[in-house]
Phi, psi and omega in degrees: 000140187196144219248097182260016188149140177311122157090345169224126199246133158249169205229097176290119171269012169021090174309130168072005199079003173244148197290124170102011178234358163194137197228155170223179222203099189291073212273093184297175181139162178302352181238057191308126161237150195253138200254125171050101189255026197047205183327179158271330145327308176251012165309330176301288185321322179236018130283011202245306205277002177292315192300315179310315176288329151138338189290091182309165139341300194277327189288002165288130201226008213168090169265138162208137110025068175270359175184172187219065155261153182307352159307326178236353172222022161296345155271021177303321179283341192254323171288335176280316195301317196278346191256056209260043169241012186252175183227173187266126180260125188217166168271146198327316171318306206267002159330248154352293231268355184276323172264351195200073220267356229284284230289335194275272197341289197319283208307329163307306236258283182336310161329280193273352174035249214264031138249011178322286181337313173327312180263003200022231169244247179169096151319124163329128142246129168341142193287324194275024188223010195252103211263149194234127214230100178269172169297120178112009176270163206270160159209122160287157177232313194222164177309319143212097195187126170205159142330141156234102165002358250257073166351118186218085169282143148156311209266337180210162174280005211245324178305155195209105157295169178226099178298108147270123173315273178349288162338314207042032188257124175267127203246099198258022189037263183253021205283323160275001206121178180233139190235089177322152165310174190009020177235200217253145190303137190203116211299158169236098179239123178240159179287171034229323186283343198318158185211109184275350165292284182332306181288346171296314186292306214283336194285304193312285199324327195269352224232325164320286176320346188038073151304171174266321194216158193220132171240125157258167187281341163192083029204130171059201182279151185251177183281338158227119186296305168310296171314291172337307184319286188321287183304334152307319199279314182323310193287329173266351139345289189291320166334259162343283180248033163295308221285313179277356167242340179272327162323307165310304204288331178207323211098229177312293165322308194288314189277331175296328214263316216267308167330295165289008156243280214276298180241092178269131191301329180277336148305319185294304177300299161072026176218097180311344180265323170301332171278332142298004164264326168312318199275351155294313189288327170099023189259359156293308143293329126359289171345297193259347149310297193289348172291301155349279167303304184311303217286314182284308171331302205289277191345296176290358171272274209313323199267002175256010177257000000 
């Protein structure tokens, strides 16, 4: 655990058992809240490192959400249990899904096929403890001091960035993307919902905020925030119209072929070892699924106007 902006510490939850692909983020204060609590797979681990920080049972006041693949919210359930005075802050779409994960896992599990096991599943929390969070909504921590909310659509229809007021450190889970240690920031548009306008619109808007410092969710603060931003919206630019022209052109196959000319991810990534870690996890193909799918909508729109 380490202190990245006054008052917020992260927490590698370390996916798979390896270190450095997916993190949450511990918010002090008289109200404590913990942000993206990863896998289900690591819930032991980062309960273990809350109690090491002194967050006693009763003192968690706030699991909150920027989405709800399991990656970032599958131990929600093992953490409200051990933690039963804090409640889940989600955006309104992952509500249900929160109380009631059966529909999320199968479609996850489906997702992730033979990493499923990495991630595991994601226990119920009870409905009345389930905070339901539109944009722009407040989560308090201290007397003056709170979470801000932000509506962010393109990697799910379902993302929420998180503003620490104090801080000013913006936590943007997947909205740029993922930037691995020592490798290079590259988009994670996986199915089934991703929207590369939307996720374009949601960058400009987050890009507003001047934030101080920017975390992705895999992994941690990029070095620049603005820049970051920037470079995120380009790659889903190419992104966008790789995906409509490798469509026309082949389908699955077309869009890979297409891809790979406008932003080829080992170029982009620039570490042969952070591109094997992708390619275990499968967020490279992953990729050109959710491209797909996106690619067939906007298609199937053009043919009804």
């Amino acid at each position: 655990m380490i202190e990245i902006a006054p008052g917020v510490r992260m927490i590698d939850t370390q996916l798979g058992g390896r270190s450095g692909l997916t993190s949450a983020y511990l918010i002090g204060g008289s109200q404590p809240a913990l942000v993206d609590p990863g896998p289900e797979t690591s819930a032991g681990l980062l309960i273990g490192e809350l109690h090491k920080k002194g967050i006693g049972p009763d003192d968690l006041a706030w699991i909150v959400l920027t989405h709800i693949h399991l990656d970032h919210c599958g131990a929600t359930g093992a953490v409200a249990a051990a933690f039963p005075r804090a409640r889940v802050v989600v955006h309104e779409r992952g509500a249900r899904h929160i109380a009631e994960p059966a529909r999320l896992v199968a479609a996850s599990h489906e997702v992730y096929a033979a990493t499923a096991p990495l991630y595991g599943g994601l226990t119920a929390t009870a409905a009345d403890r389930i905070v339901v969070a539109l944009d722009g909504h407040r989560v308090p921590v201290g007397d003056a001091d709170h979470l801000e909310m932000i509506a962010s659509p393109g990697h799910a229809r379902h993302h929420m960035s998180v503003l620490h007021q104090a801080s000013g450190l913006l936590m943007i889970g997947d909205a740029a993307g993922s930037q691995l240690p020592g490798g290079g920031l590259y988009p994670n548009v996986p199915p089934s919902d991703v929207d590369i306008s939307a996720g374009r619109d949601s960058l400009k808007r987050l890009s507003a905020r001047r934030p101080t410092v920017i975390t992705v969710s895999h992994f941690g603060p990029t070095p620049d925030p603005i820049h970051t931003l920037a470079d995120a919206d380009d790659a889903l630019d190419r992104l966008g119209r790789a995906a409509m022209e490798g469509y026309r052109a082949g389908g699955r196959s077309g869009i890979a072929a297409a891809v790979d000319r406008y932003i080829p991810i080992a170029q982009a990534i620039g570490n042969p070892e952070v591109l094997a870690q992708w390619q275990w996890l499968s967020w490279d193909l992953n990729n050109i699924l959710g491209l797909e799918i996106w690619a067939q909508r906007q298609m199937a729109e053009q043919a009804t106007r």
